[in-house]
N, C-alpha and C positions, 0 to 999 in steps of 0.2 A: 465401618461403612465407607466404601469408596464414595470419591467424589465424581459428578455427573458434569462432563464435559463436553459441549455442545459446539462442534466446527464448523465450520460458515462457509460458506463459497459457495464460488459461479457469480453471480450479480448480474448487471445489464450493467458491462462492461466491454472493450475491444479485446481483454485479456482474462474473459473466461474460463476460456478452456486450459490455460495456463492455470489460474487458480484450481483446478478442479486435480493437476498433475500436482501442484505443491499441495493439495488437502488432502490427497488420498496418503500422499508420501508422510506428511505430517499425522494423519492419521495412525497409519498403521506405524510410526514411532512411536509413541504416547503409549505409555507403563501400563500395562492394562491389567498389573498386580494393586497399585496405587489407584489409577482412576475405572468409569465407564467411560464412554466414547458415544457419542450421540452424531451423526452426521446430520447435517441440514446443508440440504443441496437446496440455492435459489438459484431458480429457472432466471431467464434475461425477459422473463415479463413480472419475475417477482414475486412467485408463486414459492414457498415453501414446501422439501419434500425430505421426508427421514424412511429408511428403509436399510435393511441388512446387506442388501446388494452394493448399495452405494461406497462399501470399502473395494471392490476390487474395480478397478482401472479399465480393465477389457468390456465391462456392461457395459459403460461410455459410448462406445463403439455405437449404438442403437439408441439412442436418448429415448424413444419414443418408447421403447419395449422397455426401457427399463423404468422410468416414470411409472408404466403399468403395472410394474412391481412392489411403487412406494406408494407412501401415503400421506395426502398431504396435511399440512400441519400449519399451526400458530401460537403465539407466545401472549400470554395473559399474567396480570400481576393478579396474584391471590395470598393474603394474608401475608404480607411484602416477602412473599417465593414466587420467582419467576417459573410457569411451569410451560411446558410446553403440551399442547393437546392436538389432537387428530381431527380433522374436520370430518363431519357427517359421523359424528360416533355415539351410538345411541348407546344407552342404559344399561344393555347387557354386552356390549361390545367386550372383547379380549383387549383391545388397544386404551391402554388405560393411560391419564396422562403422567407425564415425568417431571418432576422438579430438576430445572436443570439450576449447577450451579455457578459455574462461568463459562464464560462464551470464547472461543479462540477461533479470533475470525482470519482465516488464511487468503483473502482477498485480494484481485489486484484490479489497479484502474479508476477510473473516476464511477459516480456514483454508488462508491464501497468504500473504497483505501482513503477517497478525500474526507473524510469524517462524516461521510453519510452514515454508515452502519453502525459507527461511535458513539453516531447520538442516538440512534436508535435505542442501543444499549444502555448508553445514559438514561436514557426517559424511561426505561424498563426499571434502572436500580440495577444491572444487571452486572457484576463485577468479570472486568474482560481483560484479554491478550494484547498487549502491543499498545501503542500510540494512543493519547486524547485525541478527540475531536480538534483540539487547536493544533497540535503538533500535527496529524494528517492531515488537514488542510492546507497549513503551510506546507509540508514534504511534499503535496501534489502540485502546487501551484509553482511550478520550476519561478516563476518572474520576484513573488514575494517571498521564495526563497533563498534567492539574490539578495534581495532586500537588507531580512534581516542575519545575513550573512557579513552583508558590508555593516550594517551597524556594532557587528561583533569585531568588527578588524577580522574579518576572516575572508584567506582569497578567492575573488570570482571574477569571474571575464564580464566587462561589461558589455550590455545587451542596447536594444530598440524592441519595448516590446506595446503592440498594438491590438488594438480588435476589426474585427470581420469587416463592420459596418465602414471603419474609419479608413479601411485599406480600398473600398470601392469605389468610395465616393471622392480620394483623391490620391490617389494609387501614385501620383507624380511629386508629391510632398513628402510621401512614407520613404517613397525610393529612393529621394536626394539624400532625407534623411539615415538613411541605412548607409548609405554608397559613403557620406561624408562621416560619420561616427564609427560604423562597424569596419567598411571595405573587403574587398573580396582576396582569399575566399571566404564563406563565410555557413553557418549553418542555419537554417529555419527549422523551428519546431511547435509544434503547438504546445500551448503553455503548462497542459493538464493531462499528458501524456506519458505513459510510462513504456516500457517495452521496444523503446527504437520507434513505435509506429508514428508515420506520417512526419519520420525528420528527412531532410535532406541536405545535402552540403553543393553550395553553389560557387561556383569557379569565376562567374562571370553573368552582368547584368542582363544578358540574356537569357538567363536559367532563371531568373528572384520569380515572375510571375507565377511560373509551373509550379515552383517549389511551394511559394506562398498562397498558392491556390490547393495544393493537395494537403499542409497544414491545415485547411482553412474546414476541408474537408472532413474531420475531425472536433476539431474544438473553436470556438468562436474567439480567442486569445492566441496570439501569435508570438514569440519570442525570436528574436534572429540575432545571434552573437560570432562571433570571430572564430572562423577553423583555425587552429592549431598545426599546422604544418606538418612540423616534425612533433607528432606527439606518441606519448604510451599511455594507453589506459589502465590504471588502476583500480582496484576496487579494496575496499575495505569494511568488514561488519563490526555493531556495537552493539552489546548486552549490557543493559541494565535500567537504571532511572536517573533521575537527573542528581539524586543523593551520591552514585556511586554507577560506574561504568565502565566499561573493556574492553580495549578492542583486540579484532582478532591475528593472524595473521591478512596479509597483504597477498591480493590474487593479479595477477597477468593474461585478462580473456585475449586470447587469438581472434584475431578480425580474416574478413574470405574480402572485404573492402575496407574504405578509410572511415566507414561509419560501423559501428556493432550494431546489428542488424538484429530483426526480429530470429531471424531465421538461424545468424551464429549464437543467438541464447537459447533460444528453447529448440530446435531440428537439427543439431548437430546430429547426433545419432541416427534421427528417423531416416536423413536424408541421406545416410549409408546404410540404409535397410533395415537398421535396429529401429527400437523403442525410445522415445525419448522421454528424458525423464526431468524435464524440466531446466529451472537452472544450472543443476548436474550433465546435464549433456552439453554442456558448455565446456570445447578448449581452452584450457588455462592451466598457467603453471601455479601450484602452490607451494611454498610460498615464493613469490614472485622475486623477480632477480634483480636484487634491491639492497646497496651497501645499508649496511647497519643503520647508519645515522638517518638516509632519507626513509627506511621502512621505520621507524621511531618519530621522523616528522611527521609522516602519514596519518600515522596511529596516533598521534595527541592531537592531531587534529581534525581525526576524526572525531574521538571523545570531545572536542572543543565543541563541533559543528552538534553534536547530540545534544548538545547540553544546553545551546543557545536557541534550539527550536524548541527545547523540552519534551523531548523522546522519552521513551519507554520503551520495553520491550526488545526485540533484535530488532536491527534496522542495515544495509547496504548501502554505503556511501562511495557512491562512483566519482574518481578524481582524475585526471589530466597532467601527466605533465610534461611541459615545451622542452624538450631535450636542446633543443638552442639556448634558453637561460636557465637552465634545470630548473624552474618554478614550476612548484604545488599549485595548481586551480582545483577549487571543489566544483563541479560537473552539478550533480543530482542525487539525491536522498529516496531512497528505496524504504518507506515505511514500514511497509510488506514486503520484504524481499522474496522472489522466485525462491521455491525451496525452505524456505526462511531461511537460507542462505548457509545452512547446515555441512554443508561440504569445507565452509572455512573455519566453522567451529571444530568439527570433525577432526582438520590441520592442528586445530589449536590446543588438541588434547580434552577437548567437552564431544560426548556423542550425542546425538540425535536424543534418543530418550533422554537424555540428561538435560539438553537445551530445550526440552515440550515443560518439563520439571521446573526448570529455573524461571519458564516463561509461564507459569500457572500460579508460583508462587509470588510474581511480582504484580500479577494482577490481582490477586487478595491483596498485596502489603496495600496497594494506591487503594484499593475500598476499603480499608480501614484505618486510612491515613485520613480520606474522605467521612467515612463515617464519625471523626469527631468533629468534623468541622458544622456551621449554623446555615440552615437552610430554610429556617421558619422562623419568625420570631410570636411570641402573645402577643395580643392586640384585639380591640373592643370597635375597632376604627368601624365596624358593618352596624353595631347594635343601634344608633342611634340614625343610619341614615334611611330616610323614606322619599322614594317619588312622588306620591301622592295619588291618589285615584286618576288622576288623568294619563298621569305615564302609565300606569297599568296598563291602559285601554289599549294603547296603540301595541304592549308587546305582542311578539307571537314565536312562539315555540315550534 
């Protein structure tokens, strides 16, 4: 009996439709000798929708007509199987419901990738793909990512990072602040952002407003750290758990400017007439052009940096480094990576089916790493306590 695997995307996200190019691409790798394949596309209002159409990429193109193709749907615990059913399905319906049995959420952005949909799964019992709840909250939160990076002795640029409220009401304290800590030039970003959006790099204190007003535009947490000059971006992916992990090779995205942009990750392609296909239409050299020794410091510290947020799963750790003092900075952690980041495994000699495989397997090992652990204990603590007739009076149900 194959196993029922239920993939997740879309969300009420800024990086929807990104998710939706990494779920279908992940979808249609997934061994479909070994497992089923269940899609669950959530709309950006939240709604739940599974349907056959939902595997090919070009229905997209019409949301609206294809929507009118699916059906929507929700997840119910029943005799501890999580099953998935069809809403409005009456008695003699054909749409009959499915035991799904883990979840591979291919999601990107906040109100998904930051442990929203994590716990969801948690509260279901539902054994899933990729990162806890704690390790995607910290990977989304660039500032407490920082955090517990420097508690690791692992390197990061230090920041000034603020909220919305605090930046308006005295905009002349945050500024001294930045100008005397950070100096220019320097980057702003919103703290819970992934995808380039709503970053900018400022040359000079005439630019911090705009910049810190179009973050702001975005997410109510602001981060602003030091550009790097002379810099090269790296990237590097990590498969596994916090028992045992690997990284992969080392990638070199091409920049069109001095920030990687929404537009150099995911429309490379499209925006020479092709299709784009995610974080695959991404210029980059693999493996990137990198003496032995610095692709080897990369890579154990990536597995460093995996291990100290306690990751799972594949994860994309995007790194920096000052070609003026050749120093490693770790940048940002991609929980979810565009793609699942499949094009460096691919490099690495793991294919696509093979990394949907390994990442199916490591989400059974953690629910049953979980399942022996204590979540209840006996206890008698209810039998002996009473309100009395007068608290009664006042409940109401």
């Amino acid at each position: 009996m194959k196993t029922n695997v239920a993939v997740f995307y879309g969300c009420r996200s800024v990086e929807h439709e990104v998710s939706i190019i990494s779920a279908v691409q992940a979808m249609r790798a997934i061994d479909r000798e070994k497992y089923d394949v269940t899609p669950v596309y959530v709309t950006k209002d939240g709604e739940m929708y599974t349907g056959s159409d939902l595997f090919t990429i070009e229905e997209y193109r019409n949301m609206p007509e294809l929507l009118k193709k699916c059906k929507k749907v929700y997840l119910v615990k029943e005799n501890r199987n999580v099953v998935m059913k069809y809403e409005n399905a009456g008695l003699f319906s054909s749409k009959k419901p499915v035991n799904i049995d883990v979840a591979f959420p291919v999601v990107h952005g906040t109100n998904c990738e930051d442990g929203t949909i994590e716990g969801y799964f948690e509260y279901l019992g539902l054994p899933y793909v990729g990162c806890d709840i704690i390790s995607s909250a910290v990977g989304m939160d660039k500032a407490i990512f920082k955090d517990v990076l420097k508690g690791a002795g692992l390197p990061v640029l230090d920041c000034v990072c603020f909220r919305a409220r605090e930046y308006m009401t005295d905009k002349e304290s945050i500024t001294a602040e930045i100008t005397e800590k950070i100096g220019f030039p320097l980057i702003v970003k919103p703290v819970n952002l992934g995808s380039s959006v709503g970053i900018t790099k400022v040359n000079a204190i005439e630019e911090l407003d705009d910049a810190i007003t179009l973050a702001l535009s975005f997410a109510d947490r602001i981060l602003v750290e030091h550009a790097v000059s002379a810099i090269r971006e790296i990237n590097c992916s990590v498969l596994g758990d916090t028992d045992s992990c690997t990284a992969s090779v080392c990638e070199e995205p091409f920049m069109n400017d001095e920030i990687l942009s929404y537009e150099d990750k995911y429309m490379g392609n499209s925006k020479n007439g092709g299709q784009s296909k995610g974080m695959a239409s991404l210029g980059r050299k693999i493996p990137a052009d990198l003496s032995e020794e610095k692709s080897k410091e990369i890579r154990d510290l990536a597995c460093k940096i995996f291990k100290a947020i306690g990751a799972s799963g594949v994860v994309r750790i995007d790194f920096i480094i000052d070609t003026e003092t050749d120093t490693v900075y770790a940048n940002e952690i991609n929980t979810i990576p565009g793609s699942l980041a499949f094009y460096l495994w691919e490099a690495s000699g793991i294919k696509y089916p093979e990394l949907c495989d390994r990442l199916i397997e490591l989400a059974f090992r953690r629910q049953r790493s979980r399942e022996n652990l204590t979540f209840t204990i006996d206890t008698n603590i209810l039998s002996g306590i009473s309100f009395g007739t007068k608290g009664s009076k006042g409940a109401k149900m």
